[in-house]
C-alpha positions in Angstrom: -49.2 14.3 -196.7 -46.4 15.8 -194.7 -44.1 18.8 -195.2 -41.2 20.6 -194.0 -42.8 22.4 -191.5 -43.7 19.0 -190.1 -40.2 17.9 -189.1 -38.9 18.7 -185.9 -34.8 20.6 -185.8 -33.7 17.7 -183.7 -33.0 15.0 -185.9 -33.4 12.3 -183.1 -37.2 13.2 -182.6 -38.2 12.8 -186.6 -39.0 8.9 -185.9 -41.8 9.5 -188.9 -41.4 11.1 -192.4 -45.3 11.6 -193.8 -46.5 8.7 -191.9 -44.0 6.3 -192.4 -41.8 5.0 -189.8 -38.1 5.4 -190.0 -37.3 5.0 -186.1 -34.4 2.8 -184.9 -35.0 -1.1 -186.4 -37.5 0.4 -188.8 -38.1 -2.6 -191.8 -36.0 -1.9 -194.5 -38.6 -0.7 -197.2 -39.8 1.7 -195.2 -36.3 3.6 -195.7 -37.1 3.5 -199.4 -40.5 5.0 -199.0 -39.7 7.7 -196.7 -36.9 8.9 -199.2 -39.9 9.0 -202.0 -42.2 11.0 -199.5 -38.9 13.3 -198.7 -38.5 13.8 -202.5 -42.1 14.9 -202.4 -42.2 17.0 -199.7 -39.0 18.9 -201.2 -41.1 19.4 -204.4 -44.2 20.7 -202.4 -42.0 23.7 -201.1 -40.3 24.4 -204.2 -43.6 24.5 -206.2 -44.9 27.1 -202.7 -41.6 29.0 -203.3 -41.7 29.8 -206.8 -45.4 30.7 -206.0 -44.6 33.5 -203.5 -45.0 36.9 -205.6 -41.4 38.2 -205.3 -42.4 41.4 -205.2 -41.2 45.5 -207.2 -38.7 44.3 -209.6 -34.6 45.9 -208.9 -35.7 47.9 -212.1 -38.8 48.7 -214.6 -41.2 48.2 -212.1 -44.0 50.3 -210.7 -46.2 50.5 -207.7 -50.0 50.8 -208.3 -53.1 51.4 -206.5 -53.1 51.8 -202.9 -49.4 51.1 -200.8 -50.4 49.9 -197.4 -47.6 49.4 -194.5 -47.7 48.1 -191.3 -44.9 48.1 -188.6 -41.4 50.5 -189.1 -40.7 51.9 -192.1 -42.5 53.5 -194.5 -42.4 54.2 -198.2 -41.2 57.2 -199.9 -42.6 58.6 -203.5 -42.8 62.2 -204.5 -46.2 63.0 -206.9 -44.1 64.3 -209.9 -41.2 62.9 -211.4 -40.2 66.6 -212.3 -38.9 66.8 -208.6 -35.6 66.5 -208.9 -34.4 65.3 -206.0 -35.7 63.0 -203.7 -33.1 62.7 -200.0 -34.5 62.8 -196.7 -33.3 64.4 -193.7 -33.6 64.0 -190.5 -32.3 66.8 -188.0 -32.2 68.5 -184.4 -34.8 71.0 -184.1 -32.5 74.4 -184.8 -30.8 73.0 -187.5 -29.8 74.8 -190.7 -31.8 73.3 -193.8 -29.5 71.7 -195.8 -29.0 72.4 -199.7 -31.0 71.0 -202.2 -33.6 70.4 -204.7 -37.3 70.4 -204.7 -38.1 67.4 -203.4 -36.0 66.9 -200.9 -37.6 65.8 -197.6 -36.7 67.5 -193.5 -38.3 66.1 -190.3 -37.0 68.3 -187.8 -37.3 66.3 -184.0 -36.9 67.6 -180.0 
């Protein structure tokens, strides 16, 4: 069976859609069939879609157990929601600390 990721973005070079030739002068059923194996192949990556875990709700979610990262970025999470505040800051070595609650965050760099 084929799939998306079987088609090529120039539509002149897809000359075959899961096996079945739909190249210039193709016979005339085989038009028909490759619009059936289409159909399936769009339903194969809509069933893989809806699969793919979407990941922390926009609200009423929580993390748990171990939070991995890899690359940039990083996550944030203070131990005890009794922290008030939760910014971060970023500053020039020298800099005054800015105002805030507990919980608020300063990287000073050079």
């Amino acid at each position: 069976m084929s799939g998306f990721h079987d088609y090529l973005s120039t539509p002149a070079a897809n000359v075959s859609l899961g096996g079945i030739n739909v190249a210039e002068a193709c016979p005339p059923g085989n038009l028909n069939n490759a619009i059936r194996q289409l159909m399936a192949d769009g339903r194969a990556l809509a069933d893989e879609v809806a699969a793919i875990d979407p990941g922390m709700p926009a609200s009423g979610g929580a993390f748990t157990g171990d939070i991995t990262r890899s690359g940039r970025g990083g996550y944030l999470n203070h131990a005890s929601s009794a922290l008030p505040d939760g910014r971060v800051y970023v500053l020039p070595e020298g800099s005054a600390l800015p105002n805030g609650g507990e919980g608020v965050l300063v990287f000073f760099y050079t």
